[in-house]
N, C-alpha and C positions, 0 to 999 in steps of 0.2 A: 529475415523478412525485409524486403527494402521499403525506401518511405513510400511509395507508394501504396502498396500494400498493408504498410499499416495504417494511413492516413484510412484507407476504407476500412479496416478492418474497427479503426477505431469510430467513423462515422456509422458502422453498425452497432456497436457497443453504447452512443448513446442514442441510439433513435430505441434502442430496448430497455434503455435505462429511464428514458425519458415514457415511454408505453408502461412499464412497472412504475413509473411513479403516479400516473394518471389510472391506473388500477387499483389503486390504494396498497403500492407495493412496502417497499422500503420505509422505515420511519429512523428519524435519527435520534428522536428519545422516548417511542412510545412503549408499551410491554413489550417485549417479545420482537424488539424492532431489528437485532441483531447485525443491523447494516450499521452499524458504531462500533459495535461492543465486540471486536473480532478477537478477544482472549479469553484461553478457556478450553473446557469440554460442552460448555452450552453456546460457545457462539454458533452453530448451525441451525441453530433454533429459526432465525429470523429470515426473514427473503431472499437469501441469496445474493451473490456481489456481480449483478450486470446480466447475466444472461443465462440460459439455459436452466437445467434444474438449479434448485438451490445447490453452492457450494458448502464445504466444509474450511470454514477458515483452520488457518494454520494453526496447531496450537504450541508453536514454541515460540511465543512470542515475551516471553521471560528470557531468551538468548539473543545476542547480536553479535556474531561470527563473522570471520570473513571466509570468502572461498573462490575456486577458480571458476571461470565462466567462460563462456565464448565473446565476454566483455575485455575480459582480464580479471583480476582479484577486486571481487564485490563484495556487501555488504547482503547476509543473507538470515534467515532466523534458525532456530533452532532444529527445526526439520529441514533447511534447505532451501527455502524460498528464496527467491529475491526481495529486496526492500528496496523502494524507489523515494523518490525526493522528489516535490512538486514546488517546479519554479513559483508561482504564484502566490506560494506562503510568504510570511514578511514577519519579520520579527520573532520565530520563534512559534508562532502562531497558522495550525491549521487553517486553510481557507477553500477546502475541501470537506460539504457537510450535502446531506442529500441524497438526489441521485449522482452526485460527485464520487459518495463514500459507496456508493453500492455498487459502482465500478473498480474502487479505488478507495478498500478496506483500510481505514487505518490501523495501523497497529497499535493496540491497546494495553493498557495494565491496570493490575490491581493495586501493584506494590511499584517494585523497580525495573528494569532491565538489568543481566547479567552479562558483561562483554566474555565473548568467548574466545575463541583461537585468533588472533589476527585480530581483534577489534582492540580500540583503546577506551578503557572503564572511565578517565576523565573526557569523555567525547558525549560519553550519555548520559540524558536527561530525560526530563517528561513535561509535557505539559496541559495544560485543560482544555477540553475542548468546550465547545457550546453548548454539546450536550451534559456537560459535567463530566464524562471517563476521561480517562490522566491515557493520553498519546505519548508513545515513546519517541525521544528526539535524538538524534547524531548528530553533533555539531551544530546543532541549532537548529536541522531541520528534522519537521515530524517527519517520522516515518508512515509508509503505506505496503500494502501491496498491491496487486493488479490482478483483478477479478480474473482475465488469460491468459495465465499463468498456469497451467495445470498441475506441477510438479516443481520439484528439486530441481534447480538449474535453467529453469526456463525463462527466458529476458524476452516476454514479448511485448513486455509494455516499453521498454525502449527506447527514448526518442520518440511519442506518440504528444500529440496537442491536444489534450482535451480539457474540457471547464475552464479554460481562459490562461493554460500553460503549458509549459511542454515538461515530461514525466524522464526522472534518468535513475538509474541503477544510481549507490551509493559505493563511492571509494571507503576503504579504510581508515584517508587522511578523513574523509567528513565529504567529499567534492560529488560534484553529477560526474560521471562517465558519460562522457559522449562517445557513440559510436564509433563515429569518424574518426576521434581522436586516439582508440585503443588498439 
């Protein structure tokens, strides 16, 4: 997808993000808000992450693997996903909560992450979000994923600006993959 195309692609993603939130869509700590809480077999429960019918987030989100991509070697979860990095964080600290997360699910736990093939165990962390669940970190940054993303290998969040940052697949070493750069 070039930038352009995903610049609108992503100007679609929150004009529906911003419409479900004024619907009384997404909550990021009420019952059933599920736009937080992406780990699990019950995170489907909640509204969906951005668009279209409600999504099923990923539930291998106790693994943090690496794999090949049309990136290069990323940072993916236990089913295959991408896991992305949002410039905008600072410290450690998610700054993606809202209709931020229901584009852009974080990845949650109960307990720990497990580094998998290609990832390194002293890299991950966790930390708390505002709503109280403990977000999985890589080198310091939370992890997410991208509401369209539909599968295993798909990098369409990419290089996308949205909520006041621009979103990158994760390296190995902990870094954004920039496109350009791979």
């Amino acid at each position: 997808m070039n930038r352009i195309a995903k610049s609108a692609f992503a100007g679609m993603l929150l004009a529906v993000a911003v419409a479900a939130s004024a619907c009384g869509g997404t909550s990021t700590s009420g019952a059933g808000g599920g736009g937080t809480s992406a780990s699990g077999s019950n995170a489907s429960s909640g509204g969906g992450y951005g668009y279209g019918s409600p999504a099923k987030a990923p539930s291998g989100t106790d693994t943090v693997k690496a794999a090949k991509s049309d990136l290069g070697t990323i940072l993916v979860d236990g089913e295959g996903k991408t896991l992305y990095l949002f410039e905008a964080d600072k410290g450690g600290t998610s700054s993606c909560s809202g209709g931020c997360a229901a584009v852009w699910p974080p990845v949650t736990t109960s307990g720990s992450a497990t580094a998998g093939a290609g990832a390194q165990e002293n890299l991950l962390g966790t930390t708390m979000r505002s709503d109280g669940t403990k977000e999985v970190t890589y080198a310091g940054h939370p992890l997410y994923w991208f509401s369209g993303d539909a599968g295993a290998g798909d990098t369409n969040g990419e290089g996308l600006t949205d909520f006041g940052g621009a979103w990158y697949a994760v390296s190995p070493a902990g870094s954004a993959v920039e496109e350009s750069g791979s």
